[in-house]
C-alpha positions as CSV (number, residue, x, y, z in Angstrom):
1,X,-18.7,19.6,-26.4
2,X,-15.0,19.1,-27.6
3,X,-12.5,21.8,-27.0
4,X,-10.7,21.1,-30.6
5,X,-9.6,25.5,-30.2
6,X,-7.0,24.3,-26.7
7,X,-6.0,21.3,-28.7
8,X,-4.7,23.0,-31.4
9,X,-2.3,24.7,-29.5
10,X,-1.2,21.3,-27.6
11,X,-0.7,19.4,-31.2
12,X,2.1,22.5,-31.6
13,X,3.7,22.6,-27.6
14,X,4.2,19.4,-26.8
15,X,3.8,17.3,-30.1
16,X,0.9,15.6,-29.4
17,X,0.1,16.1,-33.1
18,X,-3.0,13.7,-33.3
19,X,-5.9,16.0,-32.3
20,X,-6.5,15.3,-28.5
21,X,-9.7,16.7,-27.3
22,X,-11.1,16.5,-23.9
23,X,-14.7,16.3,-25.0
24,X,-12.3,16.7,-22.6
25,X,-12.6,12.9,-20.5
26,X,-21.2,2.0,-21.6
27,X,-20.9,-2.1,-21.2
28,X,-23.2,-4.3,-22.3
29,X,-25.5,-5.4,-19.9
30,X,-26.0,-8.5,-21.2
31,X,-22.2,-9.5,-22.1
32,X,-21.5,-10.7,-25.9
33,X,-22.2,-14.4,-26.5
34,X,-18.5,-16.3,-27.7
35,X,-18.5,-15.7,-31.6
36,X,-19.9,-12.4,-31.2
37,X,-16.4,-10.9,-30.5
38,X,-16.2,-12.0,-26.6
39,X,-13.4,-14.6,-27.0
40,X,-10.1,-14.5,-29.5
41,X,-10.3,-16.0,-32.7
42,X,-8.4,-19.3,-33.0
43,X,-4.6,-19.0,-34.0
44,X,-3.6,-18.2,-37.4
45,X,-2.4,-21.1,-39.0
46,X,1.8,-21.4,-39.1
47,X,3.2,-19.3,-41.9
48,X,0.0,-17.2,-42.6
49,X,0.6,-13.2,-42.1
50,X,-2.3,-11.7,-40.8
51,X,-2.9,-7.9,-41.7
52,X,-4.6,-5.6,-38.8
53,X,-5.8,-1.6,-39.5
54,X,-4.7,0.3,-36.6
55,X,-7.3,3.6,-36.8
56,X,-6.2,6.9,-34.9
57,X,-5.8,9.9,-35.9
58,X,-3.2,12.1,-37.8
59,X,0.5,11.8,-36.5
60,X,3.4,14.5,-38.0
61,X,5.5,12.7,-35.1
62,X,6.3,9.9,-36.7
63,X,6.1,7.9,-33.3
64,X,3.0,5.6,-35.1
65,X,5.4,4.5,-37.4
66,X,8.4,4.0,-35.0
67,X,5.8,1.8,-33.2
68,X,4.6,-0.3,-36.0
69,X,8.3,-1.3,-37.4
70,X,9.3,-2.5,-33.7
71,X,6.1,-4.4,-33.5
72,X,6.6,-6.7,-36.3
73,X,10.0,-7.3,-35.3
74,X,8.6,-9.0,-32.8
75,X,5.4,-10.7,-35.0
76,X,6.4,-11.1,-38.4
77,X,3.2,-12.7,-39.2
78,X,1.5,-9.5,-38.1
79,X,1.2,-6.8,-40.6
80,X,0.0,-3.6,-39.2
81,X,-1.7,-1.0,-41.4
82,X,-2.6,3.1,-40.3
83,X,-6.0,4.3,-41.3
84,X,-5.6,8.0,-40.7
85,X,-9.3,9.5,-38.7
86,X,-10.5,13.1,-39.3
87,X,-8.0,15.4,-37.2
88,X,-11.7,16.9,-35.4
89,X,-12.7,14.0,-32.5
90,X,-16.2,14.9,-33.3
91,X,-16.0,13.6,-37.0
92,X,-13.4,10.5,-35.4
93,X,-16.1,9.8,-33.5
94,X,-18.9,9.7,-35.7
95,X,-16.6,7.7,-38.4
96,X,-16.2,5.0,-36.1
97,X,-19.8,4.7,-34.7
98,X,-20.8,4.6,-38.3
99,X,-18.8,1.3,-39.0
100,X,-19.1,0.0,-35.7
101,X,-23.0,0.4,-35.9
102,X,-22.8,-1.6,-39.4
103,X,-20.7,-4.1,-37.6
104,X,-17.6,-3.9,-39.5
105,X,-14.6,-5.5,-39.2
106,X,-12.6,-2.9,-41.4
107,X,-10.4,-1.9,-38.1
108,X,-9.3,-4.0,-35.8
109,X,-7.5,-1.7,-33.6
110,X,-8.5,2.0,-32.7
111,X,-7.9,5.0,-30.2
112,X,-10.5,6.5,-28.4
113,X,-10.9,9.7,-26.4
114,X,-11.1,8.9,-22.7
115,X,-15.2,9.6,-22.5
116,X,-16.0,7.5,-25.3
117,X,-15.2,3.9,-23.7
118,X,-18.3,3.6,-21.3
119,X,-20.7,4.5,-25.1
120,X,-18.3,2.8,-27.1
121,X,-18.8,-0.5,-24.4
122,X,-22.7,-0.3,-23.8
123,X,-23.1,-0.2,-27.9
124,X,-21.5,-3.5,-28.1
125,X,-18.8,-1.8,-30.2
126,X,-15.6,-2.9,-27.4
127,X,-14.0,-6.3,-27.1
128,X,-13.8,-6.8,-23.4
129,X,-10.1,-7.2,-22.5
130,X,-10.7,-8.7,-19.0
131,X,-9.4,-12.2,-19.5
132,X,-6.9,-11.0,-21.9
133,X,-5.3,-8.8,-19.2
134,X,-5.1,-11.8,-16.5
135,X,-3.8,-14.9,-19.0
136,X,-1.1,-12.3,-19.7
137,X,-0.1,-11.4,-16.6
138,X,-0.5,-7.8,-17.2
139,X,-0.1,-5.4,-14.1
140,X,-2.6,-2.8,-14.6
141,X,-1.6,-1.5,-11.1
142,X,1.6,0.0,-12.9
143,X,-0.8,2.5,-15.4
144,X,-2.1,5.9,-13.7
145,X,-5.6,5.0,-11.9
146,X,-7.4,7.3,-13.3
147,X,-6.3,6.4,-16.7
148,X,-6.9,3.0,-16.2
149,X,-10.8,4.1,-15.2
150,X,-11.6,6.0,-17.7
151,X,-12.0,2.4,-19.7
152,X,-13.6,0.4,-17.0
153,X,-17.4,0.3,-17.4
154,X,-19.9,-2.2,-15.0
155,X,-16.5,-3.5,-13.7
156,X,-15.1,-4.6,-16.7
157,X,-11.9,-3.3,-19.1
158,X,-12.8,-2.2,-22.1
159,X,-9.8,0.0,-23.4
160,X,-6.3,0.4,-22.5
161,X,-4.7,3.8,-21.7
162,X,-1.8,5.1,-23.7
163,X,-1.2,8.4,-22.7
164,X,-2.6,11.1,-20.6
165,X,-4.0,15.1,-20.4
166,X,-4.8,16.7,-16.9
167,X,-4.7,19.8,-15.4
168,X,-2.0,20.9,-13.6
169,X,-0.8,24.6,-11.8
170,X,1.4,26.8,-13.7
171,X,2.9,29.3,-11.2
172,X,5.6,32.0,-11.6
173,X,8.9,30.8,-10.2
174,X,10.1,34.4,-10.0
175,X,7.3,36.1,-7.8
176,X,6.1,32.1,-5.3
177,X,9.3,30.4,-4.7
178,X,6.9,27.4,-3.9
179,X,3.7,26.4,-5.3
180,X,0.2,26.6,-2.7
181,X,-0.3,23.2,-1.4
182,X,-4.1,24.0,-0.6
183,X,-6.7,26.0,-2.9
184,X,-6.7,28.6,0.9
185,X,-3.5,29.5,-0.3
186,X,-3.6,30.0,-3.3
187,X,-6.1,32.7,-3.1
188,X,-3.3,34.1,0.2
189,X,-0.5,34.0,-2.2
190,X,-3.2,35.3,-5.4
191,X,-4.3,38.4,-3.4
192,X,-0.6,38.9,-2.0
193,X,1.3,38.4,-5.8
194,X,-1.3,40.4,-7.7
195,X,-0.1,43.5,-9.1
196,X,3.8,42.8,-8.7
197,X,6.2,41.6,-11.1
198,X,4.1,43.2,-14.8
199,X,1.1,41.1,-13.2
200,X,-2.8,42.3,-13.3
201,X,-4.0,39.0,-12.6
202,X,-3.5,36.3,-9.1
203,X,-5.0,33.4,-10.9
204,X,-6.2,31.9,-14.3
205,X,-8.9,29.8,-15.0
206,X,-11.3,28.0,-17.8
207,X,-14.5,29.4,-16.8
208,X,-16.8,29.8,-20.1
209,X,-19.5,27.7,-20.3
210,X,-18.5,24.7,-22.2
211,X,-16.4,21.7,-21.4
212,X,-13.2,23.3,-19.7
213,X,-15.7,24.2,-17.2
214,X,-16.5,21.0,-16.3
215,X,-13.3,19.7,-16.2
216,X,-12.5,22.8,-13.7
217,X,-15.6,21.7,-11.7
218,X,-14.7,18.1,-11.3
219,X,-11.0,19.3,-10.0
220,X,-12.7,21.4,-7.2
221,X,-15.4,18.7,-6.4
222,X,-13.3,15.6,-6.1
223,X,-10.8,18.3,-3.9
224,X,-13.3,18.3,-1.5
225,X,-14.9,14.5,-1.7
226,X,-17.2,15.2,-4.0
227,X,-18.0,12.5,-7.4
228,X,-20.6,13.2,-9.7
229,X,-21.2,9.1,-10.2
230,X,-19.8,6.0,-8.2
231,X,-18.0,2.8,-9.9
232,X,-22.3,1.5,-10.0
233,X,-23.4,4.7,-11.9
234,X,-25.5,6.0,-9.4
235,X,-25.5,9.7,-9.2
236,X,-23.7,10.9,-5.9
237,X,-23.0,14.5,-7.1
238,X,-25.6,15.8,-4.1
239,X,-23.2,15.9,-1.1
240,X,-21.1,18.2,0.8
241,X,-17.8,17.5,-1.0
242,X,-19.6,18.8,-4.0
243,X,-21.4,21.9,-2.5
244,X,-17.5,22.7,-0.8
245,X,-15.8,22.3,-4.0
246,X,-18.5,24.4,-5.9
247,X,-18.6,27.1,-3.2
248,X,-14.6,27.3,-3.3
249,X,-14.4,27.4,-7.2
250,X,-17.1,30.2,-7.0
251,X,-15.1,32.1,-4.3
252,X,-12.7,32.4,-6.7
253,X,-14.2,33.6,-9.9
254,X,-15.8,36.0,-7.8
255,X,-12.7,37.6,-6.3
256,X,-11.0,40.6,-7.3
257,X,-7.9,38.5,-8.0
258,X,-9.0,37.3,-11.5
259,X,-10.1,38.7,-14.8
260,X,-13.6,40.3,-14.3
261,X,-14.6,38.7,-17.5
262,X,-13.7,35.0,-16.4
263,X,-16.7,33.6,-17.4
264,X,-15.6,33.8,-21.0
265,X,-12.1,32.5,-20.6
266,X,-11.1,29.0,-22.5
267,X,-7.8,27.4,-22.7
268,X,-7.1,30.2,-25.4
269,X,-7.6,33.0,-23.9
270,X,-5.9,31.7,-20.7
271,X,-2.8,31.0,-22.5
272,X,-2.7,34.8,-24.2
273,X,-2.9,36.3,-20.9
274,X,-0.5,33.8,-18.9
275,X,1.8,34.5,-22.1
276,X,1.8,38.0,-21.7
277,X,3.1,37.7,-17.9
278,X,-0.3,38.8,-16.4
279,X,-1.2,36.4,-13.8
280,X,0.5,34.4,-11.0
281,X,-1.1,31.5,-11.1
282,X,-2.5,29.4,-14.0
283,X,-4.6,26.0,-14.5
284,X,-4.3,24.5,-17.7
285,X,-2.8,21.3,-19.5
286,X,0.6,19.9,-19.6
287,X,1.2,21.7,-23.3
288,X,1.3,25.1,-22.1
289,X,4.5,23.7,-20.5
290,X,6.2,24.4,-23.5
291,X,4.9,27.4,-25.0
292,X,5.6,29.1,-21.7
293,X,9.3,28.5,-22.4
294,X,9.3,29.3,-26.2
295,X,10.7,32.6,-26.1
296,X,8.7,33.9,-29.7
297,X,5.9,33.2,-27.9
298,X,6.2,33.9,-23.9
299,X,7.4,37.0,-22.0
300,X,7.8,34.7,-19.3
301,X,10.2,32.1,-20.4
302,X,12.7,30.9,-17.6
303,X,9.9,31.7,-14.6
304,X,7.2,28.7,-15.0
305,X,7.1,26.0,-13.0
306,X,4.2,23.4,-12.6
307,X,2.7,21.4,-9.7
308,X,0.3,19.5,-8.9
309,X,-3.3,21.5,-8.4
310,X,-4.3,22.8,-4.8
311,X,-6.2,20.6,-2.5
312,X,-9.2,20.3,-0.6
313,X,-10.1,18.7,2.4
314,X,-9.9,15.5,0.6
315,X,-6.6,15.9,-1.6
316,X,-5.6,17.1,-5.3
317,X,-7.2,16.3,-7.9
318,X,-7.1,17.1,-11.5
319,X,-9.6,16.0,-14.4
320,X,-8.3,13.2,-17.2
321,X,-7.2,13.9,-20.7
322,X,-5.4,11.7,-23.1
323,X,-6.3,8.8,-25.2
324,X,-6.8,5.1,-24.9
325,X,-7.0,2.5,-27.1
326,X,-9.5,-0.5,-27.9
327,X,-10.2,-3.6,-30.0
328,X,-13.8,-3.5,-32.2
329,X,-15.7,-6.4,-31.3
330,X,-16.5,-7.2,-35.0
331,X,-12.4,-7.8,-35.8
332,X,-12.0,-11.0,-37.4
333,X,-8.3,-11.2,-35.9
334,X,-8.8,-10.2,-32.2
335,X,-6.1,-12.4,-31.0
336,X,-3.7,-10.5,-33.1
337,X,-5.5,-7.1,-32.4
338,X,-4.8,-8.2,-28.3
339,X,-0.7,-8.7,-29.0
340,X,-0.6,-5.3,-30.6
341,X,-2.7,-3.2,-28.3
342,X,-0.3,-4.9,-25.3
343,X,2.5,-4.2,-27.3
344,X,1.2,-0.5,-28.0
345,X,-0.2,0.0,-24.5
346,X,3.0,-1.7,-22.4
347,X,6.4,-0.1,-21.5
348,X,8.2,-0.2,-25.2
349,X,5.1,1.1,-26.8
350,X,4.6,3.7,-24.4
351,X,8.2,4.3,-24.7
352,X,8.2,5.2,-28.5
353,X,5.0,7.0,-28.1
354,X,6.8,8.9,-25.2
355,X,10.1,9.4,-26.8
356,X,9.0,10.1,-31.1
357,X,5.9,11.7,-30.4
358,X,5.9,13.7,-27.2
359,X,2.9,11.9,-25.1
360,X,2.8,11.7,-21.1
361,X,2.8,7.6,-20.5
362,X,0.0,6.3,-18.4
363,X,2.6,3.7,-17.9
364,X,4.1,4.9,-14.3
365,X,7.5,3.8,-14.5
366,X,8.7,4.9,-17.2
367,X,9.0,8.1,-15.9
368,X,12.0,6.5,-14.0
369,X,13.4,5.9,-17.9
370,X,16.1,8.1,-18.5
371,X,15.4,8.7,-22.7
372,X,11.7,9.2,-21.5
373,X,13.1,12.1,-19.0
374,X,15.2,13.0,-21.6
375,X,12.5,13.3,-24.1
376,X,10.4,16.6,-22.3
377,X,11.2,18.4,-18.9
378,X,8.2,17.6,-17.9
379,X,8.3,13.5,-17.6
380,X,11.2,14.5,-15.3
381,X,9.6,16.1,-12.9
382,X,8.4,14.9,-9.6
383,X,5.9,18.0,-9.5
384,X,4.4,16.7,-13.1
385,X,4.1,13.0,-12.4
386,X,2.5,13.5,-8.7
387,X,0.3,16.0,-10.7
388,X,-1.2,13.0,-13.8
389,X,-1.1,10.7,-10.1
390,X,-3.8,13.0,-9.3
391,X,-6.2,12.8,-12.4
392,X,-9.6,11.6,-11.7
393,X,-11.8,10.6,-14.7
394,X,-15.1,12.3,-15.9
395,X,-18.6,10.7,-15.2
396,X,-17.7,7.2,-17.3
397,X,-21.1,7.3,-18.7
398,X,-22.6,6.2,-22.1
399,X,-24.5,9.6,-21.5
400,X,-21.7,11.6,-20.8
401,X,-22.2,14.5,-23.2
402,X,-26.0,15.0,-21.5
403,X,-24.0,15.2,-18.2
404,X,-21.8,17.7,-19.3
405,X,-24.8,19.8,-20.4
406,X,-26.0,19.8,-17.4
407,X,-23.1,20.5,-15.6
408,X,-22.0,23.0,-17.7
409,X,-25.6,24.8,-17.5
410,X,-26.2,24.8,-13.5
411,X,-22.6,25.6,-12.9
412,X,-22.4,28.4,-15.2
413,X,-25.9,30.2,-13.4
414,X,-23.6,29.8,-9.8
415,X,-21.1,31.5,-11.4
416,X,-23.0,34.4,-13.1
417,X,-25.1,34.9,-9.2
418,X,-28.1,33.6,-10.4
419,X,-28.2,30.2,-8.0
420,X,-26.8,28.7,-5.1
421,X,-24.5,26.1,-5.0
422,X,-26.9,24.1,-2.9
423,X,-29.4,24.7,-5.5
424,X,-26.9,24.0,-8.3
425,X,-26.2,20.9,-6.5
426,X,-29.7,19.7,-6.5
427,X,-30.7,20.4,-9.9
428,X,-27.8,18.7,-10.9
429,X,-28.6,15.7,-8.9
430,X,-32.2,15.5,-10.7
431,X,-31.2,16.1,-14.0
432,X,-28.5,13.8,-14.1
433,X,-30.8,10.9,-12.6
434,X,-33.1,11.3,-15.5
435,X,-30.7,11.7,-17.7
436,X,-28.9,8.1,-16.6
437,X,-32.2,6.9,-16.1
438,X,-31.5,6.3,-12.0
């Protein structure tokens, strides 16, 4: 399921005008034999330009373009092309497995949603970039972990992050002075803040049953301990951490402190009623950052502030959004496709992509860069970073979207009194295994 409706809104608040869904956020077993797209392509012959199709999708920013010139100042013999993708990740999506599965060599590089590496990787459709990564030195210990993750399948890289979605807590400044540091209190400070300052509401959630949910699930599970897969595959979602986590979330749609018709709240209808100066306390994603503050918009412009989300007996934690980017396997020029992704993927690409077109960097220190803190008020604050720091990935899976259904299915019946999170827990647990095949 992709939440394309939330998206929307972020392409206007914070200029991340290619459509990023979070859908939302598989490896050959048997690795590709050298020819079949596992090693670079000898070097272009001196003098000879080489022309690569970057794929992604549409960009008002201009920050694509920003990032191509300075490229091939650096590699003249590189020409770099745009290939705009359908604006909907669904149709993206579909585009590229359509030429991937045809093994075309029409793209060389592309961006993918952070769920699709682990499918795109087990299809045979990724060049694996491990090798890459270590002849050139690259410090992947400098990109956001859970970024960096999202693209590792059976302990190998298969995409590079570029920049990054997560949830993070909205509060009003004017009625907490300082954000909850635990989910506990935030339901104290929900219960004792509802009702003053125009509010009805302590706390706002995604709760429908689609993929917001899951993403809100994941944040309360991995609170508590809880992971719905380990780096092997297996399916660990049957354990206490999980049960805590979905007891707490549960709590809390259940208490008097948030709309009694939660179960059908999205990212849209969480943003009208945060808008509107109804509710403390608000999850969402970094975009609502700046609608909050856009006074034709938001009755509460001055008084939001955003931190990282609560924790649980194990930490914060906040599910990944954002994008990464890959090389196709079938590229006759991966050796050229490599110097561009770096390029794209390091500090001066991030930078652009940061600066032009509005994008959290996955790159962590460049939010010490002063034209990157000067570019949103969000990449200069502690509160935001600590908050990305936090993200955890969803299932990396080349069956993701079947895990999501199930997750979205079992969790929604908790929520609605008709199981128990035990029980939740282990229907989960059996239908995941089948699903993965474990």
């Amino acid at each position: 399921m992709k939440a394309n409706a939330w998206k929307k809104i972020a392409t206007a608040g914070l200029g991340l005008t290619m459509a990023v869904s979070i859908t939302g956020c598989g490896n050959n077993a048997d690795q590709p034999q050298q020819g079949q797209g596992n090693q670079p392509a000898a070097e272009t012959p001196a003098g000879e330009t080489v022309e690569l199709i970057y794929a992604r999708g549409k960009d008002q920013t201009g920050a694509t373009t920003k990032l191509v010139e300075e490229f091939q100042k650096l590699h003249p013999n590189i020409k770099v092309s745009f290939r705009e993708m359908p604006s909907d990740t669904g149709q993206n999506h579909d585009q590229l497995v359509t030429m991937f599965s045809a093994q075309s060599s029409e793209i060389d590089v592309f961006d993918l949603d952070v769920i699709w590496p682990a499918e795109f990787a087990q299809a045979g459709y990724l060049l694996p970039l491990d090798r890459l990564i270590e002849q050139d030195g690259v410090k992947m210990d400098d990109y956001i972990k859970g970024a960096v993750a999202a693209g590792n399948f059976n302990g190998q890289q298969w995409a590079m992050p570029k920049f990054i979605d997560t949830g993070l807590l909205f509060y009003r400044s004017d009625l907490v002075p300082n954000p909850p540091k635990t989910w506990d209190e935030l339901i104290a400070l929900s219960k004792e803040n509802k009702g003053k300052g125009g509010t009805k509401y302590g706390y706002i959630m995604q709760a429908k049953q689609y993929e917001g949910l899951v993403c809100n699930f994941i944040e309360f599970s991995a609170a508590y301990g809880g992971k719905i897969l380990d780096e092997q595959g297996n399916v660990t979602i049957n354990s206490p951490g999980t049960i805590k986590g979905l007891t707490k979330m549960t709590e809390i749609v259940k208490s008097d402190f948030v709309p009694k018709n939660i179960t059908t709240y999205t990212e849209i209808e969480s943003d009208a009623t945060y808008l509107e100066g109804e509710s403390v306390f608000l999850r969402n994603w970094p975009y609502h950052f700046a609608i909050a503050n856009d006074k034709e918009k938001s009755k509460v412009v001055g008084n939001v502030k955003v931190a990282p989300l609560p924790a649980g007996d194990a930490g914060s934690a906040a599910t990944l959004g954002g994008w990464m980017s890959g090389i196709n396997k079938f590229s006759k020029h991966p050796k050229e496709a490599w110097e561009f992704l770096k390029f794209m993927t390091a500090a001066e690409g991030q930078k652009i992509t940061a600066v032009q077109g509005g994008s959290a960097p996955t790159f962590l220190p460049l939010y010490e860069d002063k034209d990157v803190q000067g570019a949103s008020p969000l990449f200069a604050n502690k509160d935001f970073v600590n908050g990305i720091s936090a993200a955890v990935p969803r299932p990396v899976s080349p069956v993701y979207p079947k895990i999501s259904d199930i997750i979205q299915i079992e969790v929604s019946k908790v929520l609605a009194g008709q199981q128990a999170p035990e029980a939740a827990v282990q229907a989960m647990e059996a239908k995941i295994k089948e699903a993965v095949g474990k």
